[in-house]
C-alpha positions in Angstrom: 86.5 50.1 82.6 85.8 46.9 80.3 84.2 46.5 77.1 84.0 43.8 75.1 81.6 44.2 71.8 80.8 42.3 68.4 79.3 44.5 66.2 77.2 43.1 62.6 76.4 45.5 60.5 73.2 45.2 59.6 70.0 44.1 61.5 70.3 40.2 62.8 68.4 40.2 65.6 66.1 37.7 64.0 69.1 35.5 63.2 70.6 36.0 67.1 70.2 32.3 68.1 71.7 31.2 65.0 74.6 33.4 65.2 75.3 32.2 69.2 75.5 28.7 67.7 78.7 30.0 65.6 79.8 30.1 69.3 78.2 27.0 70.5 75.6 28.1 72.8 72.1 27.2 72.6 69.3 29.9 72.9 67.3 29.3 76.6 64.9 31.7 75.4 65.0 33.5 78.6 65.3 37.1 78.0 65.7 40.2 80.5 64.9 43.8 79.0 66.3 47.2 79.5 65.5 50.8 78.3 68.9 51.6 78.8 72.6 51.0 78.5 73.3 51.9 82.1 70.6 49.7 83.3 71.8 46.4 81.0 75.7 47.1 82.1 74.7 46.8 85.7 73.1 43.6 85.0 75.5 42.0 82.8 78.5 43.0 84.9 76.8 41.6 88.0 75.8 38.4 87.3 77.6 36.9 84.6 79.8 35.2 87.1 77.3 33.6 88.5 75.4 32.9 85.6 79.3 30.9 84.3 79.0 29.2 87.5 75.8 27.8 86.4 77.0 26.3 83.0 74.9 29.8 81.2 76.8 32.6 79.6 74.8 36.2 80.1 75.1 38.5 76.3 73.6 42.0 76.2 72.3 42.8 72.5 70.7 45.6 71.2 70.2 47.6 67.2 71.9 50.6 66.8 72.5 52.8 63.8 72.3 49.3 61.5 74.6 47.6 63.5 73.4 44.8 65.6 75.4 44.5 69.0 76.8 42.2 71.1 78.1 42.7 74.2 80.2 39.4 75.8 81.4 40.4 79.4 83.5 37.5 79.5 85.5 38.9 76.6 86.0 35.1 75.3 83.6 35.4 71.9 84.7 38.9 71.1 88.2 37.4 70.6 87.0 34.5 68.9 88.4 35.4 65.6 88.0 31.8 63.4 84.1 32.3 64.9 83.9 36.0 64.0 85.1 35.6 60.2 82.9 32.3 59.9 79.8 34.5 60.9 81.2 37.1 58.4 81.4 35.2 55.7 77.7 33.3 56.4 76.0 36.4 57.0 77.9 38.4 54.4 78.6 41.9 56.2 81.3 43.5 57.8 81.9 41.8 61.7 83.8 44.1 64.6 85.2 43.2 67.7 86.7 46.0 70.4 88.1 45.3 73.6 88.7 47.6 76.5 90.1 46.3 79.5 91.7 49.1 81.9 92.8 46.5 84.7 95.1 45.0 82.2 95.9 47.8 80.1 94.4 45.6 77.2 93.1 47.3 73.9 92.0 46.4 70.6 89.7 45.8 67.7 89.2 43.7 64.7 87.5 43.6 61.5 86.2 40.4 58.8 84.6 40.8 56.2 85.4 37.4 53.5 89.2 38.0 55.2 90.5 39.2 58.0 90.8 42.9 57.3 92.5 44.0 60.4 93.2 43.0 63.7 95.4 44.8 66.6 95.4 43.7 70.0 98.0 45.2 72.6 97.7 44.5 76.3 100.3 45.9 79.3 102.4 48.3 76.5 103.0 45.1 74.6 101.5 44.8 70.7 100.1 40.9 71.2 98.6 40.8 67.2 99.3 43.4 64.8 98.0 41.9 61.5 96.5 43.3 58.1 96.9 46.5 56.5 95.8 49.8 58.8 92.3 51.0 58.0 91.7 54.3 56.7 89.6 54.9 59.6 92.9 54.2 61.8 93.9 57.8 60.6 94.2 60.2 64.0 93.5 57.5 66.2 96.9 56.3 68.0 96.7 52.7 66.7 100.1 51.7 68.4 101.5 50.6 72.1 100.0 53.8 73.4 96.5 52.8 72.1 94.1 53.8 75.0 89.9 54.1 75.6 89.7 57.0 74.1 91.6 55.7 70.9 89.0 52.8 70.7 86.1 54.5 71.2 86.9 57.3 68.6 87.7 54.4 66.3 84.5 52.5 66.5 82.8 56.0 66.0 84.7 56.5 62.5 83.1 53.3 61.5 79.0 54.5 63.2 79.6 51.9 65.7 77.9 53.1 69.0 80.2 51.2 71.6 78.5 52.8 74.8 74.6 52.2 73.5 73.5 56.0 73.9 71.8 56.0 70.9 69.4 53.4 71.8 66.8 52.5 73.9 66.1 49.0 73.7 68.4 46.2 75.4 68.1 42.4 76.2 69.9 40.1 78.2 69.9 36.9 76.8 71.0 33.4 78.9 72.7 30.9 76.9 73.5 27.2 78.0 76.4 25.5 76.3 75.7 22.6 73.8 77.2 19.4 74.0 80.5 20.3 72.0 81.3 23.1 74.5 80.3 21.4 77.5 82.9 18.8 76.8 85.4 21.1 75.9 85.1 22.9 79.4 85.3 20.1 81.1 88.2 18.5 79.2 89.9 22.1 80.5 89.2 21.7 84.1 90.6 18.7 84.3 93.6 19.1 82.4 96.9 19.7 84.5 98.6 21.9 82.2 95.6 25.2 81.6 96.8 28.0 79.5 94.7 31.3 80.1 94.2 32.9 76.6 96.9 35.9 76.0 94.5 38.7 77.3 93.5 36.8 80.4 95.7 38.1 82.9 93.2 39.7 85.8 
C-alpha cells in the first residue's frame, strides 16, 4: 500500500497551478476526471511512470471536508518540507503531508503552519526525523518506531483529513511539465556520478 498526500486546509483549487509552481511544475492544462477514489488510484498508480518518462509528473486532487488534496505518487513533493512551509506561510493555513509506504516499512506525517509544527518520519523500524513538539492529536495513535497504516490513517482522521477520498466524489488528474529550473536540475542529477536517493527512496 502507498500513500503519499498534501493536504491544505481550506479550498485552493482555484490557486492549484499556482501552488504546483511552489514545486516548479507548470500547469499543461490537461486534466483527466474521476467520480471516484478507486477509479483516480488506478490511474495515477498506472501511469505516472510513464508519464516521468515523459518529462510530466501525474497529481490527483480533489476538495474534501475543506481540505484541498493532493495526492503525489512519486512521494517526492509530499516530502518537500522547505516547499510545504513556503506554500504554508503564502497561503496562510495549516499544510499536511502523510506518507505510507508498506514496501519499505516507511511512515509518517508533517505539519506547517508559519513553523514547522511537527514532523516524524520513520522508515524500516528506524525514526529518520523526529522533530517539534507531539501534537495533541498524536494522543492514542502509536507515534513511535512501531508507527503503522493504521496509526496514520487514524491520525489524519483526528485532524478531518480524508486520506482515502471516500467522502468525495469528484477527482482530477492533472499533468504537469517541469519548468526550466527543474529541468536543469534533473538533468544535472543524471549526469552526475555520485546520485544520492533521498532517505525514504529505498524500493
Amino acid at each position: 500500500m502507498t500513500v503519499s498526500i498534501i493536504a491544505l486546509k481550506g479550498n485552493y483549487l482555484k490557486y492549484l497551478s499556482t501552488i504546483f509552481e511552489s514545486f516548479d511544475y507548470l500547469d499543461t492544462n490537461e486534466n483527466v476526471s474521476f467520480n471516484n477514489a478507486l477509479d483516480l488510484n488506478n490511474y495515477l498508480w498506472e501511469n505516472y511512470i510513464e508519464f516521468s518518462k515523459k518529462d510530466l509528473s501525474l497529481k490527483g486532487v480533489w476538495f474534501c471536508d475543506d481540505y484541498t488534496i493532493i495526492c503525489d505518487p512519486e512521494m517526492i513533493d509530499s516530502t518537500n518540507e522547505e516547499t510545504l512551509l513556503q506554500i504554508s506561510n503564502t497561503l496562510n493555513t495549516e499544510v499536511f503531508s502523510f506518507i505510507i509506504q508498506t514496501t519499505s516499512a516507511t511512515f509518517g506525517y508533517a505539519k506547517f503552519h508559519q513553523n514547522i509544527q511537527r514532523i516524524f518520519y520513520m522508515s524500516d523500524g528506524i525514526i529518520i526525523k523526529n522533530e517539534g513538539t507531539p501534537l495533541t492529536e498524536e494522543t492514542s495513535v502509536n507515534i513511535s518506531e512501531k508507527i503503522f497504516i493504521d496509526d496514520i490513517l487514524n491520525l489524519s482522521k483526528k485532524f478531518g483529513i480524508d486520506l482515502e477520498g471516500y467522502n468525495s466524489n469528484h477527482f482530477i488528474a492533472k499533468s504537469l511539465t517541469y519548468n526550466d529550473k527543474l529541468t536543469q536540475e534533473l538533468k544535472e542529477f543524471e549526469t552526475s556520478t555520485n546520485k544520492t536517493k533521498p532517505w525514504w527512496k529505498i524500493w
